[in-house]
C-alpha positions, 0 to 999 in steps of 0.5 A: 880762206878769208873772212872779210870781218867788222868787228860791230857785226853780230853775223861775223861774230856768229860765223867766225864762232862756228869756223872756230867750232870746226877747226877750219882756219883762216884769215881775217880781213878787217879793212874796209876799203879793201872790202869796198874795193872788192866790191862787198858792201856788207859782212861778213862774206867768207872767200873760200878759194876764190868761191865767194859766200853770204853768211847763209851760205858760209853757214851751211858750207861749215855744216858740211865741213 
């Protein structure tokens, strides 16, 4: 599981908070041009085995963790 992550993002930080919360590890992908690559204009987008979630839908994921 990767967060794609900038750290001036509030939902990013709102989201890695609630990974932590729950215990759920992952990975952190920091790097830009590996997002723009991707296709992912913006963050935070949470890769869980190839499915791909907005931070809404990240949310409610980690609910039902």
């Amino acid at each position: 599981m990767t967060i794609l992550y900038t750290n001036n993002c509030p939902k990013c930080k709102v989201l890695k908070q609630k990974l932590d919360a729950k215990q759920i590890l992952y990975e952190v992908c920091e790097d830009v041009e590996t997002m723009m690559d991707k296709g992912f204009r913006s963050t935070p987008v949470l890769d869980v085995n190839g499915k791909i979630m907005t931070f809404l839908d990240a949310v409610e994921w980690i609910k039902g963790e």
